[in-house]
N, C-alpha and C positions, 0 to 999 in steps of 0.2 A: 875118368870114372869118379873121382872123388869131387870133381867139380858138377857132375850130375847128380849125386845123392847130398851135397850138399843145397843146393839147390831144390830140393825136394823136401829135404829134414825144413828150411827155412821156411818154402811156401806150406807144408803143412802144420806150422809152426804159427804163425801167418795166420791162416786159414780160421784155424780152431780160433785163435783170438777174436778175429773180425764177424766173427758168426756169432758168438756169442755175444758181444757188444752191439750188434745189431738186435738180436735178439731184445736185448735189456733197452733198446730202444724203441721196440717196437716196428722195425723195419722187417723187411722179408730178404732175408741172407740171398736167396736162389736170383732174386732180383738184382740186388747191390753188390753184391761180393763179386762175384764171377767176374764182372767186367774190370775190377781193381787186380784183382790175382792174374787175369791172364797176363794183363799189361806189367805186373810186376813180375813174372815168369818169363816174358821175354826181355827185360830192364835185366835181371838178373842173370839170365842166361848165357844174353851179351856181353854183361859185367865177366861173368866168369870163363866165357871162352878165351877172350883177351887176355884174362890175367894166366889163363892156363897156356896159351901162346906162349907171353911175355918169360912165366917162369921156365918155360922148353928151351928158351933161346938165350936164359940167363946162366943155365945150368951147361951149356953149350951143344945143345941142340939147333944147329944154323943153318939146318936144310934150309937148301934157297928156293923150295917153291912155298915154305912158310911165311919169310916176310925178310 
């Protein structure tokens, strides 16, 4: 859970910034952004399911159909 709403708080974190600097560039956020944010929501996501794994199995969580 804390690795989804961190992932959330970041991509809208993200978001708001990229919008606006497009904005100030004259670009169409609905056009450019989208395809950046999905691709970093799944980069991230991946990022954090692993490390959310990683710390299950460091804390000694060794279920063996985890890894």
């Amino acid at each position: 859970m804390t690795a989804a709403l961190l992932q959330v708080l970041i991509l809208l974190y993200i978001a708001d910034w990229m919008v606006h600097w497009m904005w100030g560039r004259g670009l169409d956020p609905d056009n450019f952004s989208i395809p950046y944010l999905t691709a970093l929501g799944d980069l991230l996501g991946t990022g954090l399911l692993a490390l959310s794994f990683h710390v299950l199995w460091l804390i000694g969580d060794r279920d063996t159909d985890v890894g």
